[in-house]
C-alpha positions in Angstrom: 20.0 21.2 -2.6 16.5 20.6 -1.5 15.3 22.3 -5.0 18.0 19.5 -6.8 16.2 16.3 -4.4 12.5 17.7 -5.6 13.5 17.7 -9.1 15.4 14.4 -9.1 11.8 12.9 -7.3 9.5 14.8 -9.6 11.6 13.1 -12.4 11.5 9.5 -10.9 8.2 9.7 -10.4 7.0 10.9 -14.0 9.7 8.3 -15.3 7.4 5.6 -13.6 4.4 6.9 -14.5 5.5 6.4 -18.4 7.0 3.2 -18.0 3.5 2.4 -16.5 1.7 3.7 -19.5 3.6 2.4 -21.4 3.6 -1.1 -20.2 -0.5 -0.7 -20.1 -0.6 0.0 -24.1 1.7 -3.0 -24.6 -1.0 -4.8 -22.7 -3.3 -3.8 -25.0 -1.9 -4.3 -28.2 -2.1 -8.3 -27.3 -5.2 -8.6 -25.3 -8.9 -9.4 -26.9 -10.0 -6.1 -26.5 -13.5 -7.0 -28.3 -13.7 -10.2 -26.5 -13.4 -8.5 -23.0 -15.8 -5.8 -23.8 -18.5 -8.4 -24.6 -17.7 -10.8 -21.6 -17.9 -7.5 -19.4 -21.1 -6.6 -20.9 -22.2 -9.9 -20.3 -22.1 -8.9 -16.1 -24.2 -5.9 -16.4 -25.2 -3.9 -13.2 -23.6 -6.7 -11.3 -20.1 -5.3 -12.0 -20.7 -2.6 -9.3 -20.0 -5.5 -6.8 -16.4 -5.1 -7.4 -16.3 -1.9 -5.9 -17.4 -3.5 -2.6 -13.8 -5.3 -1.5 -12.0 -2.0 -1.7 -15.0 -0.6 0.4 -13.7 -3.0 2.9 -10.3 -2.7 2.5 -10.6 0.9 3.9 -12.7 0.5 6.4 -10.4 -2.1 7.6 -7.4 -0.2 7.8 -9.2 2.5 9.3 -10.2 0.4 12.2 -6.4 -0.7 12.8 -4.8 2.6 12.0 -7.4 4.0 15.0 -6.4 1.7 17.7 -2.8 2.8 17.2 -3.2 6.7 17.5 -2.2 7.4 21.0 -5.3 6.7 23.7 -5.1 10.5 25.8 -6.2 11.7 22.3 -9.5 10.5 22.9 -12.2 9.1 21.2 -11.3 9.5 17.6 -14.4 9.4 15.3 -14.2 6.8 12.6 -15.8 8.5 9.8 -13.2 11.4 10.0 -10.6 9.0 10.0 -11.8 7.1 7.6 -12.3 10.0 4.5 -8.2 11.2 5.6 -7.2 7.0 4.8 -8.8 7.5 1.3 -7.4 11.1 0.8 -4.0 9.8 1.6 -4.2 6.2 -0.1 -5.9 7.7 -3.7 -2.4 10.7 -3.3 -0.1 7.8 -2.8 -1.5 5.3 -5.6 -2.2 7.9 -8.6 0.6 10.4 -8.4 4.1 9.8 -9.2 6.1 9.2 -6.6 2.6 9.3 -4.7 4.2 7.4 -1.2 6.3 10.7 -0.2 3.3 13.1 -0.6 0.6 10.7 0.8 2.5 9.7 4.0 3.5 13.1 5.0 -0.6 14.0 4.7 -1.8 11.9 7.1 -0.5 13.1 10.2 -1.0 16.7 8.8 -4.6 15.9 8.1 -5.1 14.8 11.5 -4.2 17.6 13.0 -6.1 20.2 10.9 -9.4 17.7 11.5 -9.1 15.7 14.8 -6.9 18.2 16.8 -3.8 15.3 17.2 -0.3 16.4 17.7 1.9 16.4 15.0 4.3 14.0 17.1 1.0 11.6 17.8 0.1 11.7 14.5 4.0 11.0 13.1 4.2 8.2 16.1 0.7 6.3 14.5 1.7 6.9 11.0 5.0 5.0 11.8 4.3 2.2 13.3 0.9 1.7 11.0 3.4 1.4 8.2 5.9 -1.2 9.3 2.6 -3.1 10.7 1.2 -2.9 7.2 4.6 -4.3 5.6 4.8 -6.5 7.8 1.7 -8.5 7.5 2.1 -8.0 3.9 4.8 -10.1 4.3 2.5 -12.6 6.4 -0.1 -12.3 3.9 2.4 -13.3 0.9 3.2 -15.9 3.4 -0.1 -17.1 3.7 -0.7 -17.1 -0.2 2.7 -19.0 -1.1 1.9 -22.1 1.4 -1.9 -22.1 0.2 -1.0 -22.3 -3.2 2.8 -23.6 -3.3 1.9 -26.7 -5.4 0.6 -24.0 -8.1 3.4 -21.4 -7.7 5.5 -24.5 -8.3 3.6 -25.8 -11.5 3.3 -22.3 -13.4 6.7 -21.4 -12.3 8.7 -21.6 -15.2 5.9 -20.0 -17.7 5.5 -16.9 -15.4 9.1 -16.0 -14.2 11.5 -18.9 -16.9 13.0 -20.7 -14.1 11.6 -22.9 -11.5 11.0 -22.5 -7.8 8.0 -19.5 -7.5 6.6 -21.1 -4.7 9.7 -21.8 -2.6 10.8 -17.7 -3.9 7.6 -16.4 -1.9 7.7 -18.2 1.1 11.3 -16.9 1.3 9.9 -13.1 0.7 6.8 -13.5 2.9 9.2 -14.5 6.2 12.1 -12.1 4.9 9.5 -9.0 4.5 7.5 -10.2 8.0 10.8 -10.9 10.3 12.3 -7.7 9.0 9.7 -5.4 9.4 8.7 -6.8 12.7 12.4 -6.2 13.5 11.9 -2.5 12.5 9.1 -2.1 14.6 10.7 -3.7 17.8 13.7 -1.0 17.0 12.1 1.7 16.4 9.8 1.5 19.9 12.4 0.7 22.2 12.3 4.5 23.4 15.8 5.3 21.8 15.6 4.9 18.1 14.7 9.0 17.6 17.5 9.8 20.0 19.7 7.2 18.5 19.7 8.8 15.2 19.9 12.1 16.6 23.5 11.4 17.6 24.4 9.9 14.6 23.0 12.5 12.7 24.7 15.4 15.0 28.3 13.9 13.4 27.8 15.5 10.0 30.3 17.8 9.6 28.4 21.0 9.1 28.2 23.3 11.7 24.9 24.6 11.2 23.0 21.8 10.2 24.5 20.3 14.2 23.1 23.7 15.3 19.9 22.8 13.8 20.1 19.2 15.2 20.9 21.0 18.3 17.8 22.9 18.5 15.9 19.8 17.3 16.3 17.3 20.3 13.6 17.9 22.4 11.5 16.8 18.9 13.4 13.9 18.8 13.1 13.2 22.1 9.4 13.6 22.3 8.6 11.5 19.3 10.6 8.3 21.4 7.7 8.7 24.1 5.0 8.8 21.8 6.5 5.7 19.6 6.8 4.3 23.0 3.1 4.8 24.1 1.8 2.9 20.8 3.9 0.0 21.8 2.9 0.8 26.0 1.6 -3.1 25.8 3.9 -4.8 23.9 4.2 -6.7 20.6 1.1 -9.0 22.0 -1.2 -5.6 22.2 -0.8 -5.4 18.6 -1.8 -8.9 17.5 -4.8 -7.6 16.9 -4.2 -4.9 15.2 -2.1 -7.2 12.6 -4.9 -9.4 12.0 -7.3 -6.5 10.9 -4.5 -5.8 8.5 -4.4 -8.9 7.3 -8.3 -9.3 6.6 -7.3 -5.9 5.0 -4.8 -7.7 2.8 -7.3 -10.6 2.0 -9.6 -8.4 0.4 -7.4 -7.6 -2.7 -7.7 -11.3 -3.4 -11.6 -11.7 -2.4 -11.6 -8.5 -5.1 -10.3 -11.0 -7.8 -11.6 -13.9 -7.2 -15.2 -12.0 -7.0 -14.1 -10.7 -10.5 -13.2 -13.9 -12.3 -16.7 -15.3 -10.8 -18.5 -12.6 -11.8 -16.9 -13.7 -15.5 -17.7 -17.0 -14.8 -14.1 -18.3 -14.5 -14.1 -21.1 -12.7 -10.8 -21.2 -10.1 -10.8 -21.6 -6.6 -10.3 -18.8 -4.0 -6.5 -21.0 -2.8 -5.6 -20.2 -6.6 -6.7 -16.9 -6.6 -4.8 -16.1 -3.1 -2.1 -17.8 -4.3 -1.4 -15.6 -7.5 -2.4 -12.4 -6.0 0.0 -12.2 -3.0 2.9 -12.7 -5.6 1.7 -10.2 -8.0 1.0 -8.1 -4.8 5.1 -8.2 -4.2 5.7 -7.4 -7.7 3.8 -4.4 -7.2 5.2 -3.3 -4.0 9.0 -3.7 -6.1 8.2 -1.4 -8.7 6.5 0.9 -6.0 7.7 4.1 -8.1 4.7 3.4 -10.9 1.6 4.2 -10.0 -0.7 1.9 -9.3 1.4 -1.1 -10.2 0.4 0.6 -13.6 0.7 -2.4 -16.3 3.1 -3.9 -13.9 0.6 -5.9 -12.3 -2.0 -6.3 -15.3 1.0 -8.1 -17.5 1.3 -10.4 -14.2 -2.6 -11.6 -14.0 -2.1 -12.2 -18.1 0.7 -14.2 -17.5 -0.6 -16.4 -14.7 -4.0 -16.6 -16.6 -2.3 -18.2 -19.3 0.1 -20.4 -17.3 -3.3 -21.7 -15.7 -4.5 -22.7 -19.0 -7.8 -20.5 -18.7 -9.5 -20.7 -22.1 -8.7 -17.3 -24.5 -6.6 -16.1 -21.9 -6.3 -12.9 -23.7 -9.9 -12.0 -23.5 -10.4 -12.7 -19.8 -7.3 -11.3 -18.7 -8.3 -8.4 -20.4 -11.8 -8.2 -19.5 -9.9 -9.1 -15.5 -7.3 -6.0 -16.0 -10.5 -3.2 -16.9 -12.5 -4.3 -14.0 -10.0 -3.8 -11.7 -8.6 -0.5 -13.1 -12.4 0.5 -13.5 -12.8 0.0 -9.6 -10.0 2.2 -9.0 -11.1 5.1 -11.3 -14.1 5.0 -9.0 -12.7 5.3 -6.2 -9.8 7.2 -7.2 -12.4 9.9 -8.6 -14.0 9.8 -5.4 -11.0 10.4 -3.0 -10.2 13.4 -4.9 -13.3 14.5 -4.3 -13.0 14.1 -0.7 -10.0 16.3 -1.2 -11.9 19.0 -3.0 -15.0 19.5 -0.3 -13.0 19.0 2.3 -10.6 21.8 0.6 -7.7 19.5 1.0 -4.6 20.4 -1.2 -1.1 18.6 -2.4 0.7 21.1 -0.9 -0.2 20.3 2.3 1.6 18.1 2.8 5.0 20.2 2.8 3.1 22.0 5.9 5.0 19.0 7.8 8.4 19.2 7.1 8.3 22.9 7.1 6.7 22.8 10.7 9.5 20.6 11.9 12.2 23.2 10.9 
C-alpha cells in the first residue's frame, strides 16, 4: 500500500511538473522574446538587485520560524537555521510534489545540526505553517483592500467576469480565520490525543496495536504544541508580522523589477496584483514553482493594465523573476551538497516514528 501512495504522488507530481512546462512554452510562443532580451540588456549589472528581496524573504522567515522552536532548546544559532530554511524551501519549490519532501526535512535537519527533538522540531514546523497560511491570507487581505478599485477595473479581462476585488477580500479572511482556527485547535493540548482516538477506531487490529504503542508520541507532541502557544495567540503577534514583511517582499521583488525596466506603476498596484497571483499559485500548489501558472497571470494583468507592448515587458518581467530563482535555487542545492544533505532524508522521519 505505501509502495501504491509513492507511486500515485511521484505521478502527481511529474504530472504537474509537465503541465508547468508546458504552460511556460505556451508563454513563450506569444511573448516578445527579442523585445525582452533587449529591455533586460538594457539593466545591466543592476539586475543582480533582484536577487536581494528573496535574500530578505529568508532571513525573515528564519527570524519567525526561530522564536517558535521551543525555548529549553536554547539559543539556536541563526545562520544554521537559516541554510536548513533554504534547503527545505528550494526541495519544496523545484521538485514535484516538493511540499511532502521539504516539510518532513526540516525537523529532521534540525536534529542532525542543532540537536532538537524530533517532537520540538515537528511542534515548530506545525505551527510555522498554519502561521505562514495564515498571514498569507492577511497579506492577500492586505493587497485586495489596497488595490480593490483595480482588481475591480481589470476584473473581467483577467478572470471574464466581474468582482476580483470583492473575490480576494473573501479568500484573504477565509484563508486567515481558518487557519488561525487550525492553529487555536491544534494547541489546545488535545488535538494529538484527539486524533489518536479516532484513529484507534480503524478496524485493523494491528495497525490499533501500532496506535497502541504510539500514544506516548502522541501524547508528547500535545505538550510541545502546547509550549509554542505557552503565551497565547498575543505571544505570536509578532511572530505574524515578521511573516507578513516576509510576504511583502514577493511584491517589493516585483515592483523593484518593473522599475528596474522602467515601468512606471505604483507599489499599491503592484501589491495589489501579486497577492492574487500569489493565491493562484498556492491553488495549483502541485506545479512547481507556480511553473507558467503564475507567469501567464503577470501577462495577463500587464495587459489588462494597458502597459505599452505588454508582451515584451511581461516577458522581459517572467525571466527576471525565474532568473532569481535559478540563482538561488542553484545555490540551495548547493547548501545541500556541502552540507551532505540528501532527499532521502527526509523518509528518516516517518521511519523513526514507526
Amino acid at each position: 500500500m505505501q509502495v501504491r501512495n509513492k507511486g500515485k504522488k511521484s505521478w502527481s507530481g511529474y504530472a504537474g511538473l509537465l503541465a508547468g512546462l508546458a504552460l511556460i512554452a505556451y508563454l513563450f510562443s506569444k511573448v516578445d522574446l527579442a523585445g525582452s532580451m533587449k529591455l533586460i540588456g538594457s539593466i545591466g549589472p543592476y539586475s543582480l538587485l533582484i536577487l536581494l528581496p528573496y535574500l530578505a524573504l529568508h532571513l525573515l522567515e528564519t527570524a519567525s520560524w526561530r522564536r517558535l522552536i521551543p525555548k529549553e532548546n536554547g539559543a539556536v544559532p541563526f545562520f544554521s537555521l537559516f541554510k536548513i530554511q533554504l534547503v527545505t524551501e528550494t526541495v519544496s519549490m523545484t521538485l514535484p510534489a516538493g511540499i511532502a519532501v521539504g516539510e518532513p526535512l526540516r525537523p529532521w535537519l534540525c536534529r542532525r545540526f542543532l540537536g532538537i527533538p524530533l517532537p520540538d522540531g515537528f511542534a515548530s514546523v506545525a505551527v510555522r505553517k498554519l502561521l505562514l497560511s495564515a498571514t498569507e491570507g492577511f497579506y492577500t487581505l492586505i493587497g485586495a483592500i489596497a488595490g480593490f478599485g483595480l482588481l475591480q477595473s481589470v476584473s473581467v479581462q483577467v478572470i471574464d467576469f466581474e468582482g476580483l476585488g470583492v473575490i480576494m477580500i473573501v479568500a484573504g479572511i477565509s484563508i486567515t480565520l481558518g487557519f488561525m482556527l487550525l492553529l487555536v485547535v491544534m494547541t489546545n493540548g488535545k488535538a494529538a490525543l484527539k486524533l489518536h482516538h479516532v484513529l484507534m477506531k480503524i478496524p485493523f487490529e494491528k495497525v490499533r496495536q501500532w496506535l497502541l504503542s504510539q500514544e506516548a508520541g502522541f501524547a508528547e507532541t500535545d505538550q510541545k504544541l502546547q509550549r509554542v502557544m505557552s503565551g497565547g495567540l498575543r505571544s505570536l503577534l509578532p511572530v505574524m508580522g515578521i511573516y507578513i514583511a516576509a510576504w511583502m517582499m514577493l511584491a517589493v521583488e516585483s515592483y523593484l523589477i518593473l522599475h528596474l525596466l522602467g515601468l512606471k506603476v505604483t507599489f499599491l498596484q503592484v501589491l495589489a496584483f501579486d497577492t492574487a497571483l500569489t493565491i493562484l499559485r498556492a491553488i495549483f500548489f502541485f506545479i512547481p514553482s507556480g511553473l507558467g501558472i503564475q507567469d501567464l497571470g503577470y501577462l495577463a494583468f500587464f495587459q489588462a493594465l494597458g502597459l505599452p507592448d505588454h508582451l515584451a515587458w511581461g516577458g522581459a518581467f517572467v525571466l527576471l523573476r525565474r532568473f532569481k530563482e535559478v540563482i538561488w535555487y542553484s545555490i540551495g542545492y548547493a547548501v545541500m551538497f556541502m552540507e551532505g544533505i540528501h532527499l532521502r532524508d527526509a523518509e528518516q522521519v516517518s521511519k523513526e516514528s514507526e
